[in-house]
C-alpha positions in Angstrom: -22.1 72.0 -81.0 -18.3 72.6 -81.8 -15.5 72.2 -79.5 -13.8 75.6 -78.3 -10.6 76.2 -77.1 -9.4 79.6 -75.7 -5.9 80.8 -74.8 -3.5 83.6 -75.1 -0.1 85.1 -74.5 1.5 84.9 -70.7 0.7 88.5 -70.0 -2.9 88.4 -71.5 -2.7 91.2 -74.2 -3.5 88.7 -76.4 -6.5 86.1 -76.3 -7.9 84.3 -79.2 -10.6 81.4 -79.7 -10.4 78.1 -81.9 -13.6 76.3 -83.4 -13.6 72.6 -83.9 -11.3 69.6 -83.1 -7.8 69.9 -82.2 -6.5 67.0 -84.5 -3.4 68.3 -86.7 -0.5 68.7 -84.0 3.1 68.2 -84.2 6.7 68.8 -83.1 8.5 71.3 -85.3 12.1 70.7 -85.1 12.9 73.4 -87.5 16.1 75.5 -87.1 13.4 78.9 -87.4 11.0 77.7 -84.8 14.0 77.3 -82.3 15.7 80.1 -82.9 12.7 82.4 -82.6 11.5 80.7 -79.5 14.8 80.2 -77.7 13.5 76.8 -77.3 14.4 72.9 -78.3 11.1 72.6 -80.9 7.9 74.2 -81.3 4.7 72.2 -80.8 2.0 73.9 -83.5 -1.3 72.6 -83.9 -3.0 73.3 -87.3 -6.5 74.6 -88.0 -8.6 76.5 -90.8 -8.5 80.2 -90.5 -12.2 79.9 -90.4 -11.8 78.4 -87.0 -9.9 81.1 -85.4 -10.1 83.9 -83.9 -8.5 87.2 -82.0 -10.8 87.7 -79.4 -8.3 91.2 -77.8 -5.4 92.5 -78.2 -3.8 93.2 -81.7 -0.7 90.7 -82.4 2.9 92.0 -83.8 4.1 90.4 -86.3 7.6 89.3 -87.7 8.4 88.0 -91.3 10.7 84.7 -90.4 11.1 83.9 -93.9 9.4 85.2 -97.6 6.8 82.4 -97.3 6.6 82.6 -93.2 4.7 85.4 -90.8 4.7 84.9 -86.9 2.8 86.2 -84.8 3.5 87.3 -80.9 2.6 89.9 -78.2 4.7 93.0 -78.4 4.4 93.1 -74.5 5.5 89.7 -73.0 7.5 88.3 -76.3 5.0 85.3 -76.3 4.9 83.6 -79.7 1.6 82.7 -80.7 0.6 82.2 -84.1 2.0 81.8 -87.7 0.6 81.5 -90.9 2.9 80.5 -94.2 2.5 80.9 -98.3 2.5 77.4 -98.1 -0.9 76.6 -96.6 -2.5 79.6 -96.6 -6.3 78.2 -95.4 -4.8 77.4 -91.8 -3.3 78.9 -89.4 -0.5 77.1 -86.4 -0.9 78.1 -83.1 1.5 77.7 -80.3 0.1 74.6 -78.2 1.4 76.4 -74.9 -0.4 79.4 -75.5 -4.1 77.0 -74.8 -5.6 77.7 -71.7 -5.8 73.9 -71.6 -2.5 72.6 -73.6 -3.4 69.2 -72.4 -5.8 68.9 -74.8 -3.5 69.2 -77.9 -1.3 66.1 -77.4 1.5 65.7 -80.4 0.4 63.2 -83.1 3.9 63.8 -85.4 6.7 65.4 -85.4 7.7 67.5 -88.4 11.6 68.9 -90.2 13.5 66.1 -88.2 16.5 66.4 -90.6 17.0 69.4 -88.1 16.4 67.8 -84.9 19.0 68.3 -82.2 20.6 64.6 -82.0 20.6 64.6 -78.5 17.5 65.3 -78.3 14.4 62.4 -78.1 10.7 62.6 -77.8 8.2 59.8 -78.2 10.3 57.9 -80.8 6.6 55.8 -81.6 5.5 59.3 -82.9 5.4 59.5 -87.0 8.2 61.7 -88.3 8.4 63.8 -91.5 11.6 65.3 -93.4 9.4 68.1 -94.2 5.9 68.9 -93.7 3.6 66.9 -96.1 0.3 68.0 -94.4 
């Protein structure tokens, strides 16, 4: 049997499902991801579009660059999902938005050239200039 993971915007317009191991997670430090979220980074897990699902609600979505579509409720602002040009077999998905974000620690950290300098997380963590995965 595969693992299942369930989760969903703050209001609850939006729930979707994930099949299979939560393995692929990492801090996004990106100047996009933070301005879009309001927030210091963005913690994305990775898995195959195969593996996920929309279980309700139907997700707005919002071009953040020519290679980069993200996905959020239109009702409580919640960013949820994105999928890029780049890697277009998987799809990130907002670690927060899991019912259970425990589950999902951070195995690397990704776009540190744009890391805030004040800011440090688990400095034992990997850390890319880009994404390479």
């Amino acid at each position: 049997m595969r693992d299942s993971y369930e989760g969903g915007c703050h209001c609850g317009a939006l729930r979707y499902r994930i099949q299979g191991p939560l393995t692929d997670v990492a801090h996004c430090h990106c100047s996009v991801c933070r301005r879009v979220s309001g927030g210091l980074l963005i913690t994305w897990l990775t898995v195959d579009c195969d593996d996920f699902q929309w279980l309700s609600g139907t997700p707005q979505r919002y071009d953040s660059s020519a290679s980069c579509v993200r996905y959020f409720c239109s009702r409580c602002g919640a960013h949820v999902a994105l999928t890029t040009d780049l890697s277009p077999q998987s799809i990130d998905v907002t670690v927060t938005t899991l019912d259970q974000p425990e589950l999902a620690p951070p195995n690397r950290h990704i776009w540190i050239d744009s890391r805030l300098p004040w800011l440090h997380l688990d400095e034992q963590l990997p850390a890319e200039h880009g994404e390479t995965l």
